[in-house]
N, CA, C and O atoms as a GROMACS GRO file, in nm:
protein
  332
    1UNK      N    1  -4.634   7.167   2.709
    1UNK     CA    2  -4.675   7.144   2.572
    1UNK      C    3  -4.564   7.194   2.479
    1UNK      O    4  -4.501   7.299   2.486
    2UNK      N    5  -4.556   7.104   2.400
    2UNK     CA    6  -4.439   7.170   2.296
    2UNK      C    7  -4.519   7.268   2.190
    2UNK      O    8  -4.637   7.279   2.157
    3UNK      N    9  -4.382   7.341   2.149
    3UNK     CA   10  -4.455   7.458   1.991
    3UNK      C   11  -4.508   7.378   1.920
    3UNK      O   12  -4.606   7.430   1.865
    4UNK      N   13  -4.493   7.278   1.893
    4UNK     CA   14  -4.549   7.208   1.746
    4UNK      C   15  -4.705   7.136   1.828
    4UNK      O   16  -4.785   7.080   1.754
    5UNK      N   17  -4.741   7.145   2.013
    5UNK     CA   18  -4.822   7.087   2.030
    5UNK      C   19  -4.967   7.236   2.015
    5UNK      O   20  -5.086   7.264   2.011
    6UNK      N   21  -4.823   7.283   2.014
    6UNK     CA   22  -4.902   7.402   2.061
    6UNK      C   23  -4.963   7.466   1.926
    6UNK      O   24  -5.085   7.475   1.917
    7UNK      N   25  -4.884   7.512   1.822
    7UNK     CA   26  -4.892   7.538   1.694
    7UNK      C   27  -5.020   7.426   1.671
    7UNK      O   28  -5.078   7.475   1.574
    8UNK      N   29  -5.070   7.345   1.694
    8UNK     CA   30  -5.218   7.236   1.636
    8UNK      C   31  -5.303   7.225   1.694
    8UNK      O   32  -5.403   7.171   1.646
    9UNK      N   33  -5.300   7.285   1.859
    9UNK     CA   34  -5.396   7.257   1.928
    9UNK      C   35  -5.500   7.397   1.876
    9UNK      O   36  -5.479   7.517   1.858
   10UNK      N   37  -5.570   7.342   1.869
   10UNK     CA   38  -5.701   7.498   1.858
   10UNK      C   39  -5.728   7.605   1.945
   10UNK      O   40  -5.750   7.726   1.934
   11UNK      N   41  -5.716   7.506   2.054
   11UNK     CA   42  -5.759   7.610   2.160
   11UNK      C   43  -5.635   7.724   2.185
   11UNK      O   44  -5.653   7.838   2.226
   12UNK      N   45  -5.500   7.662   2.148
   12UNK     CA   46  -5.433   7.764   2.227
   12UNK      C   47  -5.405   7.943   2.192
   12UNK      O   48  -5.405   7.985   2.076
   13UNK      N   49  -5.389   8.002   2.270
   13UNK     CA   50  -5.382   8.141   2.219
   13UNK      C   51  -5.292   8.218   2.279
   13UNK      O   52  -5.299   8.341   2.288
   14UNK      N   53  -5.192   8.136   2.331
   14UNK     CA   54  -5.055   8.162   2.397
   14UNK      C   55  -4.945   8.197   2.265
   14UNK      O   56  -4.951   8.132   2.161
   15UNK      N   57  -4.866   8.285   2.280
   15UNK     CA   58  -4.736   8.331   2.180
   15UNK      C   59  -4.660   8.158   2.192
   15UNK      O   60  -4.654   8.089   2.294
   16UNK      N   61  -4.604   8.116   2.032
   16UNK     CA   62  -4.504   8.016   2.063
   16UNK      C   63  -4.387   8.055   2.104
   16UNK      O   64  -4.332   8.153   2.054
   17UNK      N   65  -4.339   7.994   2.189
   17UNK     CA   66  -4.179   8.037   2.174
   17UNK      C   67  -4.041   7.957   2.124
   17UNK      O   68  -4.058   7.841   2.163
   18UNK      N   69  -3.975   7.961   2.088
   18UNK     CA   70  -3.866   7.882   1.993
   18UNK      C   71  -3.743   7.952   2.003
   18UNK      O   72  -3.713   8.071   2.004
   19UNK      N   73  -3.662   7.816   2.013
   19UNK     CA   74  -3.517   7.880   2.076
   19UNK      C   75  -3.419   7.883   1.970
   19UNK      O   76  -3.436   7.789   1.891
   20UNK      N   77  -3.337   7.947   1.946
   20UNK     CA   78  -3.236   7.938   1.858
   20UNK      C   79  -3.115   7.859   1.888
   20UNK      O   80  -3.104   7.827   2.007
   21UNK      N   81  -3.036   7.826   1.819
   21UNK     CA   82  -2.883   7.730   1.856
   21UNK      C   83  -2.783   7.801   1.964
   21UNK      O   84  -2.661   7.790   1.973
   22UNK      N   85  -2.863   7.869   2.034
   22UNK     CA   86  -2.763   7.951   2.157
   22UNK      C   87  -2.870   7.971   2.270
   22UNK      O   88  -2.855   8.055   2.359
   23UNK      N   89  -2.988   7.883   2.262
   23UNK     CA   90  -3.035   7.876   2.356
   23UNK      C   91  -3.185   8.029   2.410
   23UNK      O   92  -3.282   8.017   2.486
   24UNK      N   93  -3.135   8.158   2.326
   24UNK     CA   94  -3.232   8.236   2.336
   24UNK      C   95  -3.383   8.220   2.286
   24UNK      O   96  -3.424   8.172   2.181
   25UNK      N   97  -3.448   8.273   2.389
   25UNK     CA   98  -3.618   8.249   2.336
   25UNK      C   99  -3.633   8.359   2.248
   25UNK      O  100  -3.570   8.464   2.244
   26UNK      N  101  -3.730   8.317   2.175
   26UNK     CA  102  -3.806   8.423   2.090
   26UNK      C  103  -3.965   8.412   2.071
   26UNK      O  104  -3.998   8.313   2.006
   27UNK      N  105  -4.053   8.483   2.109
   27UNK     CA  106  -4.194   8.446   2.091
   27UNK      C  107  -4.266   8.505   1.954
   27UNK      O  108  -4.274   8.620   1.911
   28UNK      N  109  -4.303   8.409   1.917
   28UNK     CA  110  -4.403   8.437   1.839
   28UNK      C  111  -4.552   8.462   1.851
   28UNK      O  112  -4.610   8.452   1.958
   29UNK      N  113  -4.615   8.498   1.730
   29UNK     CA  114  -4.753   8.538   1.728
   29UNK      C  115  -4.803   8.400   1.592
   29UNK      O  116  -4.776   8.425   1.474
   30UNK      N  117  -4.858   8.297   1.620
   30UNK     CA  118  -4.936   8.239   1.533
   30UNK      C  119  -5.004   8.324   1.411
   30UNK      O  120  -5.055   8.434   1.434
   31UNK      N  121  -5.003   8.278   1.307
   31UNK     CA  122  -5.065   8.348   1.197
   31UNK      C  123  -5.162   8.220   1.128
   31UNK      O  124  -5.283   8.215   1.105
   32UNK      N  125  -5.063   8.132   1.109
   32UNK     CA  126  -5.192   8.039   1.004
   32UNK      C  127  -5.135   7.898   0.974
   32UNK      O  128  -5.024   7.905   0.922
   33UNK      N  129  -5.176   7.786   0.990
   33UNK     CA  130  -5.124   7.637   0.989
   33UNK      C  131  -5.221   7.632   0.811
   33UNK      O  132  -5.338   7.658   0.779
   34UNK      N  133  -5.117   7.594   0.746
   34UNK     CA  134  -5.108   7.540   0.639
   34UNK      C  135  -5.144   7.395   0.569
   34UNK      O  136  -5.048   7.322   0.593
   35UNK      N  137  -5.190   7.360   0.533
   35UNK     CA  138  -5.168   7.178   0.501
   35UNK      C  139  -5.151   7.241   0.348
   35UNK      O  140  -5.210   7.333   0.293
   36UNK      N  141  -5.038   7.146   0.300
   36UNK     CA  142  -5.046   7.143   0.124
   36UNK      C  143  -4.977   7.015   0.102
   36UNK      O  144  -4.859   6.991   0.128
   37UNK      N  145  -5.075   6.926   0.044
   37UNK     CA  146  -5.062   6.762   0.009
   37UNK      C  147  -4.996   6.724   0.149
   37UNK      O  148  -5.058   6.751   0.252
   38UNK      N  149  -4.892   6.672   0.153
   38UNK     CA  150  -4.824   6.578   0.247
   38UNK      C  151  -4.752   6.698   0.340
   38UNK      O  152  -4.696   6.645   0.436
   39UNK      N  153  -4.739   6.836   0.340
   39UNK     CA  154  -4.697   6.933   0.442
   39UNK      C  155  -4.762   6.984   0.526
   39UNK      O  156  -4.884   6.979   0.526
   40UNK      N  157  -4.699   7.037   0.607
   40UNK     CA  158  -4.800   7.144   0.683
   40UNK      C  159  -4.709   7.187   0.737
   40UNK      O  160  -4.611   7.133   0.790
   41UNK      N  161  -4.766   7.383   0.714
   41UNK     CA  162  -4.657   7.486   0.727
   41UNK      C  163  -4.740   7.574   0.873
   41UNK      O  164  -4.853   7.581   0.922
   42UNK      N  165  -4.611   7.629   0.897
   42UNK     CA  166  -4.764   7.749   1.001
   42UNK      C  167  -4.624   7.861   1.009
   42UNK      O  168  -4.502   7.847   1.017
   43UNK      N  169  -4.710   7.966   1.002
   43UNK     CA  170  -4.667   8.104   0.955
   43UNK      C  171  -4.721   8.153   1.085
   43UNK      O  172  -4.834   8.149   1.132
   44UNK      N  173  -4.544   8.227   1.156
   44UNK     CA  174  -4.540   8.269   1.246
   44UNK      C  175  -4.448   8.405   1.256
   44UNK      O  176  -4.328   8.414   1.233
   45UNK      N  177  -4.532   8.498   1.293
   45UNK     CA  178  -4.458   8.682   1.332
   45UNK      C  179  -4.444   8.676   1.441
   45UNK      O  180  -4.519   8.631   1.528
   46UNK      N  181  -4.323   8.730   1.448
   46UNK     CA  182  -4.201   8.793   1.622
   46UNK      C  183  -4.312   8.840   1.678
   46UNK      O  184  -4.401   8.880   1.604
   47UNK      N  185  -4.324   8.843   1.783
   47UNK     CA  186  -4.411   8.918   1.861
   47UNK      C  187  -4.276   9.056   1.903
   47UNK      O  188  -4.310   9.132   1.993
   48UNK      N  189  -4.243   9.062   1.889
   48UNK     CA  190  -4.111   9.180   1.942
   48UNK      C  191  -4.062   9.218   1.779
   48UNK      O  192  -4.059   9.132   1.691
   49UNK      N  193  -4.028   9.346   1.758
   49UNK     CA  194  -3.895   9.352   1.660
   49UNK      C  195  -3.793   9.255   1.648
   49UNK      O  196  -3.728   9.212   1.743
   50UNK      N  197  -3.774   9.205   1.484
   50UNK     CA  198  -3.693   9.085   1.544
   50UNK      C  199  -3.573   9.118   1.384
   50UNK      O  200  -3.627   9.053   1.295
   51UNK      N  201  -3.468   9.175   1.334
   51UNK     CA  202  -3.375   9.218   1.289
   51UNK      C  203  -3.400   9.149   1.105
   51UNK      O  204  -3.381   9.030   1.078
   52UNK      N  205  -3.440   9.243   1.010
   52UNK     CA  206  -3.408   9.144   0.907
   52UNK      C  207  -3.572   9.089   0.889
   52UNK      O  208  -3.581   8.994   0.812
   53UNK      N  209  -3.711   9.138   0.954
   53UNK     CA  210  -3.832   9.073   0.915
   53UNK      C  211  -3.925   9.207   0.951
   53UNK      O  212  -3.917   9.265   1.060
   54UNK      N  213  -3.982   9.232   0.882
   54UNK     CA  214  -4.066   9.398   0.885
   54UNK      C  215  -4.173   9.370   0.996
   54UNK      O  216  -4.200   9.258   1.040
   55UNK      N  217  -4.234   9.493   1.036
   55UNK     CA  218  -4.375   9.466   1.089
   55UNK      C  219  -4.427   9.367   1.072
   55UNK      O  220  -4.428   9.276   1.155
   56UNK      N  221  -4.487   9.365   0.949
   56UNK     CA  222  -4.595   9.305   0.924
   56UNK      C  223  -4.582   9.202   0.829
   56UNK      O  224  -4.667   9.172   0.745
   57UNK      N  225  -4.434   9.133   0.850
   57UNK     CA  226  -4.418   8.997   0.788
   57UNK      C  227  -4.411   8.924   0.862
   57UNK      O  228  -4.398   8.955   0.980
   58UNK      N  229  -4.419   8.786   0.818
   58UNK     CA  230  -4.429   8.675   0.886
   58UNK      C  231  -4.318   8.567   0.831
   58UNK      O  232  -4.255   8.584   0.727
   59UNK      N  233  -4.305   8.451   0.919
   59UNK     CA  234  -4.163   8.358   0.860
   59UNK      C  235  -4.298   8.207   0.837
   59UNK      O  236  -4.401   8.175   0.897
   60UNK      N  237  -4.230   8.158   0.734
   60UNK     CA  238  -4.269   8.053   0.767
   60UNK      C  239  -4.192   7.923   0.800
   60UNK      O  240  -4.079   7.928   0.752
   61UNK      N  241  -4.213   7.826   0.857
   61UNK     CA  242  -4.178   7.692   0.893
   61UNK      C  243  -4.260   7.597   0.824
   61UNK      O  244  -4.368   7.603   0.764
   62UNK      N  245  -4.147   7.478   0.858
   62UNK     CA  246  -4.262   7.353   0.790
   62UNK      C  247  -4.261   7.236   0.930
   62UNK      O  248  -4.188   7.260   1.025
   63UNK      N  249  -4.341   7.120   0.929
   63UNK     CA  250  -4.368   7.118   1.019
   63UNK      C  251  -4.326   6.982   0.997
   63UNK      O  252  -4.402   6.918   0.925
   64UNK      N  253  -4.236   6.928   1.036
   64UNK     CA  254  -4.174   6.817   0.965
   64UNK      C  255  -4.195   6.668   1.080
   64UNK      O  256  -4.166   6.685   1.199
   65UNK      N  257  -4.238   6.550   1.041
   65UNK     CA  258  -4.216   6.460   1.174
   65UNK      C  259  -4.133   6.322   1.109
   65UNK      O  260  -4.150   6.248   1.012
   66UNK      N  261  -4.065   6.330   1.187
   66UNK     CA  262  -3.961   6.204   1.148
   66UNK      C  263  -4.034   6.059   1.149
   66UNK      O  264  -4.091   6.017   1.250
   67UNK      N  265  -4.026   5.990   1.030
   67UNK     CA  266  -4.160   5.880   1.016
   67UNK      C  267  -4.073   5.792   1.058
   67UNK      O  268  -4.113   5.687   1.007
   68UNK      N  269  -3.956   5.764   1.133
   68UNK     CA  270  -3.873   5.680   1.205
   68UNK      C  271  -3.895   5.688   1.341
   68UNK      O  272  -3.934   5.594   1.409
   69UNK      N  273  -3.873   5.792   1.379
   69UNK     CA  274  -3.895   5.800   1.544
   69UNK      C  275  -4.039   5.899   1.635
   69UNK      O  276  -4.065   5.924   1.753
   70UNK      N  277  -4.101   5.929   1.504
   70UNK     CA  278  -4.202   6.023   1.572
   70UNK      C  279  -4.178   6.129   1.599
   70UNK      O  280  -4.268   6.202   1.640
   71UNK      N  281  -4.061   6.173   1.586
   71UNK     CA  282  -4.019   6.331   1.643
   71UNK      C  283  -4.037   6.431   1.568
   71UNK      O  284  -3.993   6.407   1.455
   72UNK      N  285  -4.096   6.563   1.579
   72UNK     CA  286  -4.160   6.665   1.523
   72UNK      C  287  -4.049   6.814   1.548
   72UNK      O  288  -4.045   6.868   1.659
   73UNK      N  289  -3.984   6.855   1.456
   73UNK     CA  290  -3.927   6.952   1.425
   73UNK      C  291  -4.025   7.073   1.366
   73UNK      O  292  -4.137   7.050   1.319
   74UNK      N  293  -3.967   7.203   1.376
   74UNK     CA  294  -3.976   7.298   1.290
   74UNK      C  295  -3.887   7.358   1.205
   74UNK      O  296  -3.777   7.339   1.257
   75UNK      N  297  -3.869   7.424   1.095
   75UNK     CA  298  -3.790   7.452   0.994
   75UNK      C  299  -3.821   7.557   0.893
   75UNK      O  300  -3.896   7.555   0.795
   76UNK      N  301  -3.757   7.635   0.934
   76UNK     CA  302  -3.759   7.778   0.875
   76UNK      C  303  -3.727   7.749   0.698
   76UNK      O  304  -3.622   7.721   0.640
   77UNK      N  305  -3.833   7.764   0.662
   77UNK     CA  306  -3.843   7.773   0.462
   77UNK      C  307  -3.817   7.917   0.451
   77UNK      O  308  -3.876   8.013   0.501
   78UNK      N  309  -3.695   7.909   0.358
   78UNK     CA  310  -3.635   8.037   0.288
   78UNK      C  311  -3.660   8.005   0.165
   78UNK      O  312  -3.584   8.078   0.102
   79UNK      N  313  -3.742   7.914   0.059
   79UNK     CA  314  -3.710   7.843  -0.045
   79UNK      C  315  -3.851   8.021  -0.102
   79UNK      O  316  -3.944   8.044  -0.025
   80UNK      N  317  -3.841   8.070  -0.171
   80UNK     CA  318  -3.898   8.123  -0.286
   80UNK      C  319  -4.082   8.060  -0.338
   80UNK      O  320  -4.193   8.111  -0.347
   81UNK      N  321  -4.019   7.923  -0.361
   81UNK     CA  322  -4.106   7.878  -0.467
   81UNK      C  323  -4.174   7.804  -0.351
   81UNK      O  324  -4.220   7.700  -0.397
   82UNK      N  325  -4.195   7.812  -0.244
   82UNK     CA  326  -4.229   7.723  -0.128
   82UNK      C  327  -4.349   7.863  -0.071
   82UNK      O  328  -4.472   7.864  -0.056
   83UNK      N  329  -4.244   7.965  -0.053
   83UNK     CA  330  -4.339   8.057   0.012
   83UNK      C  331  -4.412   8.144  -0.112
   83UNK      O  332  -4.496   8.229  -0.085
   0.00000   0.00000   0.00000
């Protein structure tokens, strides 16, 4: 199952995990899937210390699907006025 199948399915209660551009995993802890108009975000905390994000913050992503090919990304929102 992919993160993004995983991030929607209800049932799941497994950490996501998501790799960075060098190939390392990192797991997360689900916090909360979002819908706002045409988005949907889901807010996800390190399950580990993770450099640069406190305890008890969370990152968010948006949950993006390419209306060309069907393909479903995630994407780390740094935007301010977003979060």
């Amino acid at each position: 199952m992919s993160p993004i199948e995983q991030l929607l399915s209800e049932d799941n209660t497994d950490n996501i995990v998501l790799y960075d551009e060098n190939g390392t995993p990192t797991d997360f802890v689900q916090v909360a899937i979002i819908p706002v108009e045409d988005k949907t975000y889901a807010i996800l905390s390190p399950a580990a210390h993770m450099e640069g994000v406190e305890e008890d913050e969370g990152l968010v992503f948006s949950i993006d699907i390419d209306e060309t090919n069907g393909d479903a990304a995630l994407n780390l929102i740094d935007d301010s006025d977003v979060i």
